[in-house]
C-alpha positions, 0 to 999 in steps of 0.5 A, a space after each residue: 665802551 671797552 678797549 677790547 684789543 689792549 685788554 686781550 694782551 698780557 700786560 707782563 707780556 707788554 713789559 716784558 716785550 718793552 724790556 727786551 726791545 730796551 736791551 737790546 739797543 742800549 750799549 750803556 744799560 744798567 750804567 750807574 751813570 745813566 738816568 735810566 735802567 735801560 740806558 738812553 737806547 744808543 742816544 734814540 731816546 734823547 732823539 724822540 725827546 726832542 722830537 716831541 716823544 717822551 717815556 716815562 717809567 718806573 717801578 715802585 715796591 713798598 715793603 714793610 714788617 710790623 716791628 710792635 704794636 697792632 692788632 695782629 703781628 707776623 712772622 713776615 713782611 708784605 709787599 705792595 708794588 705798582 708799575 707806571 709806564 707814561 708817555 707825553 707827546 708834544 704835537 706842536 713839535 710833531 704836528 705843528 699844533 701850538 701849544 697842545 699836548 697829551 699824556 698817557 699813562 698805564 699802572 698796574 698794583 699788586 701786593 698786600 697792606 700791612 695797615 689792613 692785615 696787621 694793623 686794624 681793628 676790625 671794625 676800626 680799620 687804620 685810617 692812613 695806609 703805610 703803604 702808598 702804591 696799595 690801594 684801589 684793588 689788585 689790579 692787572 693794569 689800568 689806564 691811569 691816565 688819556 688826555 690831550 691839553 691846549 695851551 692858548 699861549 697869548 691869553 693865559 688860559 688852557 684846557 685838558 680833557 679826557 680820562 684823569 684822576 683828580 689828585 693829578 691836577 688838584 691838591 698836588 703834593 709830592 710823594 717823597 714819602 711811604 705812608 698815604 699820609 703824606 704822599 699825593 692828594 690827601 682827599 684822595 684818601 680821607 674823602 675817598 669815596 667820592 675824589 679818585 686818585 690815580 691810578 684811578 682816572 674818570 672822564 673829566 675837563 679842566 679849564 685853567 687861567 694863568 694871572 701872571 708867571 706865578 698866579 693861577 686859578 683852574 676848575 674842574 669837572 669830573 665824572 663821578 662814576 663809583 665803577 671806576 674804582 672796581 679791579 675789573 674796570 682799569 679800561 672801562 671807558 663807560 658812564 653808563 652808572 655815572 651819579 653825578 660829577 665832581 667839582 674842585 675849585 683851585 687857587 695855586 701861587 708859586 713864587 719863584 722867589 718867596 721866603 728867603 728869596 727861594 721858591 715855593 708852592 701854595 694851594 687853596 681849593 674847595 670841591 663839590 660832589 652831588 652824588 644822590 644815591 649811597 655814596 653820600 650819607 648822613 653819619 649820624 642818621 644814614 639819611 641820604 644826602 645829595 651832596 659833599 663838599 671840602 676845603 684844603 690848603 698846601 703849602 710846600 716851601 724851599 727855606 735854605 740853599 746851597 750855593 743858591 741851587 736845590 740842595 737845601 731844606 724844605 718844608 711842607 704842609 697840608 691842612 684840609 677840611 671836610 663836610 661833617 654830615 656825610 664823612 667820616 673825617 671832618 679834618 686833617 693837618 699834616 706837617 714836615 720837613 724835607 732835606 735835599 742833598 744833606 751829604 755833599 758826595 750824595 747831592 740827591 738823597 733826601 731826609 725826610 720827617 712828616 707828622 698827620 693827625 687824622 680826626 675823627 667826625 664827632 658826629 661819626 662817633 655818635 652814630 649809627 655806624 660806630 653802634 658798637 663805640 670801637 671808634 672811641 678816640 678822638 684822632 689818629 696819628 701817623 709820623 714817618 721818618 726816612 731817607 731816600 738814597 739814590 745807589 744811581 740815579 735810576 735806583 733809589 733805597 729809602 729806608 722807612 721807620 713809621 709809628 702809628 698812634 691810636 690806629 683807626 682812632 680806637 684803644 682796642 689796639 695798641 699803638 704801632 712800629 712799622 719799619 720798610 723799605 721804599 725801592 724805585 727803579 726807573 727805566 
């Protein structure tokens, strides 16, 4: 089925109708002390959080200018945009129902990729994307996110189904940087085919255990339905073209007290697909296949501090394999570095350094889609260097200077320079 009614509204009528509301009842909008744009609504906002009621929104525009390099350089820059509008309830405040919750969350994309216009090579298109909020289609607005989770307090175990997408939950990392090389769950993009990130959600149910404070385990099962990706889908509810589900696996230890005594985060996860029709294709003989799988591990650790507090450096990693009869990338490592509050007077700007090398499936490179031998090398590399600055706490600048070796892992381009500039603004 269809939400008919929320389909029929202009979503820019929706947030421009969210705007002037926000407006028009907070005295201390567009303050540089606020954590919002919009201020807190004259102390209405802190009331809902503490009945139970929270917003959350922002806007995110990724803007970049292929500086050298690539297969086809412009005069201008390209803009990839994407708006989140997420409310959490908790019904255990509202309702009196212990331990549940739910999440709801709507994003619209919009923009152009200078990965795709500039970059690629025909036939050999980059594999990462410079530009994080690009990707999955143009698209008015989708529902990201609908879930309603249970937490069974007592024993440790807890449940949430609905409408999700699967790097929500499962192989998680931060996105503190531009490129889709180190921002979000990196199966979402080197297995795309098969694992949808948001803004794509699909009907899916996780059941999580919690060990002790530090130690979980969870799996899930989600609808895998090649519908869902479509720019026309964003509210489409249906099953009706579902081939299959997807099965991840995860394993997650967070220390509170891990190197140096600070805190980290380490994943270890595997996940199953059995989709039978064309999705999963051998890439050596296009025989169809029944099923794809991969493995990942990620880690992200906090090794200094000061005065015992966030402020410090931190570094993050991601290592993932992939099944090599089906996909075009049979594994990835990505390694970085990030640095809280490197300047006293700015204590929430960040510096951060990532490397990624993508490889190529050899297999791949044999067969029967790279017939014309474009992809010739062996990997692809992306490094990014930024620094986030926050002008107040609801407008954050991050400066962005990428460098792309080997692109699309082929010698018919040359290697590119990509400088860009990330704006968030928080509502």
């Amino acid at each position: 089925m269809k939400i008919q009614g929320l389909k029929q509204i202009s979503f820019a009528s929706f947030v421009t109708a969210i705007t002037c509301f926000n407006l028009s009842h907070a005295d201390d909008a567009f303050s540089p002390q606020s954590k919002y744009l919009f201020g807190d609504w004259n102390g209405k906002r802190t009331e809902l959080a503490s009945q139970g009621v929270n917003f959350d929104a922002n806007l995110y525009v990724d803007t970049d200018y292929l500086a050298d390099g690539g297969y086809k350089p412009r005069d201008g820059a390209t803009f990839a945009s994407q708006l989140w509008l997420g409310s959490s309830l908790d019904l255990e405040k509202m309702l009196g129902w212990n331990g549940v919750s739910v999440r709801a969350i709507v994003t619209a994309r919009q923009g152009q990729s200078t990965s795709v216009d500039n970059i690629s090579y025909p036939g050999a298109p980059q594999m990462a994307n410079t530009q994080a909020t690009w990707g999955r289609g143009n698209v008015d607005s989708r529902l990201t996110q609908l879930s309603i989770e249970k937490i069974f307090t007592d024993t440790g175990w807890s449940v949430r189904v609905g409408r999700i997408g699967m790097g929500s939950y499962f192989n998680t990392m931060g996105c503190d940087f531009q490129s889709t090389s180190f921002c979000t769950a990196q199966n979402g993009k080197w297995m795309g085919n098969v694992w949808y990130n948001e803004p794509v959600a699909q009907w899916a149910g996780i059941v999580k255990y919690r060990f002790t404070p530090e130690l979980s385990a969870q799996v899930g099962v989600f609808e895998f339905n090649p519908t869902n990706i479509k720019e026309n889908q964003g509210w489409n509810l249906k099953s009706d073209h579902m081939d299959g589900v997807t099965v991840p696996v995860e394993l997650h230890y967070q220390p509170k007290q891990g190197i140096n005594h600070l805190p980290g985060s380490y994943r270890l996860g595997v996940f199953y697909n059995n989709a039978d029709k064309t999705q999963n294709k051998d890439v050596l003989t296009s025989e169809q296949k029944d099923r794809a799988y991969a493995g990942w591990f990620t880690a992200d650790q906090q090794f200094t501090s000061v005065d015992g507090g966030k402020r410090g450096l931190y570094g993050f990693t991601n290592i993932s394999f992939h099944d090599t009869a089906v996909n075009k990338i049979d594994n990835t490592q990505q390694i970085g570095i990030r640095y809280l509050g490197l300047l006293d007077d700015h204590p929430t700007d960040m510096l951060g350094l990532g490397v990624n090398r993508i490889h190529v499936n050899d297999r791949y490179r044999d067969g029967i889609y790279n017939k014309k031998a474009l992809i010739n090398e062996d990997a692809e590399y992306n490094i990014e260097l930024n620094y986030s600055h926050y002008v107040t706490p609801w407008l954050m600048l991050r400066p962005v200077v990428q460098y792309v070796i080997q692109p699309g892992a082929t010698d018919k381009v040359d290697n590119a320079l990509v400088l860009g500039l990330t704006t968030k603004v928080i509502f």
